[in-house]
C-alpha positions, 0 to 999 in steps of 0.5 A: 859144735864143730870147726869149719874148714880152715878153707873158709867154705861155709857148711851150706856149700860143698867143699872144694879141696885146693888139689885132686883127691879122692874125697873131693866134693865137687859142684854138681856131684850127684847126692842121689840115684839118678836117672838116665836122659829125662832125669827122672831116678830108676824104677825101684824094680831096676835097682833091685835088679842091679843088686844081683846081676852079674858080670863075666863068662863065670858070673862072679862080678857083681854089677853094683860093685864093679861099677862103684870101684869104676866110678871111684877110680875116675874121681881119684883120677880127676875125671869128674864128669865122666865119674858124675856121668857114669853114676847117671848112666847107670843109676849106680852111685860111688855112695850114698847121700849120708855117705856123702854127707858124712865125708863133707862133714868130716873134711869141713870140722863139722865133728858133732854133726858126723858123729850123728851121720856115723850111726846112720850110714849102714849096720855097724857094730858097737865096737867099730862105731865106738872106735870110729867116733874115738877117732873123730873126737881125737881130731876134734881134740888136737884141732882144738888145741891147735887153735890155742882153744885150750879149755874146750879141748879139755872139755871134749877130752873129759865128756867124750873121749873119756866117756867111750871108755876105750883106748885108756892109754891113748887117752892119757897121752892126749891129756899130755898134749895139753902141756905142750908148749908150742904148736911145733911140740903138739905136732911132734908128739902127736904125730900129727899133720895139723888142723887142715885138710892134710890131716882131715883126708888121713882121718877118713883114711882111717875112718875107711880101715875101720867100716865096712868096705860097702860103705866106704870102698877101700881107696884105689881099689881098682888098682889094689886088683890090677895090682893083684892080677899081674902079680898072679900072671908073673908068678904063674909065668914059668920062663918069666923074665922080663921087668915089671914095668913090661907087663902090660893091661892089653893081654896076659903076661907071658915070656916065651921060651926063647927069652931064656938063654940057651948058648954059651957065649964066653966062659971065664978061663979060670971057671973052665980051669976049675972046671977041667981041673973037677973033671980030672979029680972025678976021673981018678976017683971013678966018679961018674960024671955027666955033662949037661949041655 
């Protein structure tokens, strides 16, 4: 089985991280479709009802989804009550318990049991379930090496990294790791964080790339699109001409006609001297000119 997290929780306990962060696992966070007022969870009719309604003057938001990027948003910023909140109000969770579940193992080194929880989160394809337990098991691996638990990370490099029959090269290279000499040495040529939280979130990160974004909604999502919104309203802005920095979620960007300059205010004399100069070369060689002005 799997190490605990080095914080010391034990796995009957939700994880509390020592700092906001978007896979935090809070007391109270909801692991199940909630109801609104009574508590009582949403007729079935209702949630299927949610799956297709819509949003907007086009229809091309789905409800579900924009309420799931709402919630996460609120969490990765700390808010959460009102995140917890607005999964009850809505009977709409950020994720679904096994989701949940397979997060809280991840972050509390229970490997054996989230490689379990990974087959039973949604349809995935052999190819990325395999690739997703790899990373897992590479964890698992280098944790164990760097508790100085040398003989048990050589067992899981033998009977199952080595068993998916992926990634030979990498595989090697941790075979390598096991001669470092030190713990500063496994980190550097591992290019690794260390047993902890830090390396555990990255992991999920990881995890997060390679599932399909309706099991686990790429991080920061919300801003990723109001990201993208803004940039499509500078681009499409003709007489742009502001800082980034000025662009504003209250209403659609747009510089005006008269932020562009239109005067000239001071002309250097030797620019005007080439200028005269060009002028007069024109005139003799009874090239047409024409002044914009």
């Amino acid at each position: 089985m799997g190490r605990d997290s080095d914080c010391g929780l034990p796995p009957s306990k939700r994880l509390k991280l020592s700092k906001p962060c978007p896979w935090k696992v809070v007391e109270g966070f909801p692991t199940g479709v909630v109801g609104v007022g009574s508590g009582a969870a949403p007729m079935a009719t209702d949630l299927a009802a949610n799956e297709v309604e819509t949003l907007g003057s086009r229809g091309q938001i789905r409800k579900v989804e924009f309420v799931r990027i709402i919630a996460q948003a609120l969490f990765s910023l700390g808010y959460q009550q009102a995140g917890s909140m607005l999964e009850q109000e809505s009977g709409i969770m950020l994720q679904s318990p096994v989701v949940a579940e397979f997060r809280q193992d991840i972050l509390a080194g229970q490997w054996d049991k989230s490689l379990g929880i990974l087959r039973m989160i949604g349809p995935i394809d052999e190819e990325t379930l395999k690739s997703a337990s790899f990373l897992i098991l590479q964890q698992k691996f280098l944790e164990l090496l760097d508790h100085g638990e040398t003989s048990a990370a050589l067992k899981t490099l033998r009977s199952e990294i080595s068993t998916l029959d992926i990634n030979t090269q990498r595989v090697h290279q941790l075979a390598s790791f096991i001669m470092c000499p030190s713990r500063e040495v496994l980190l550097e040529k591992a290019d690794w964080r260390g047993a902890g939280e830090d390396s555990r979130i990255h992991l999920l990160e990881e995890l997060q790339q390679l599932l399909p974004p309706s099991i686990m909604i790429p991080e920061r999502r919300l801003e990723h699109l109001v990201e993208q919104a803004l940039d499509v309203q500078r681009d499409a802005c003709v007489f742009h001409n502001s800082l980034d920095h000025a662009l504003s979620l209250y209403a659609d960007h747009r510089c005006n006609r008269d932020q562009i300059p239109t005067q000239t205010l001071q002309v250097d004399a030797q620019i005007h001297h080439c200028c005269i100069s060009m002028h007069r070369i024109w005139e003799v060689a009874d090239i047409p000119v024409v002044w914009v002005t």
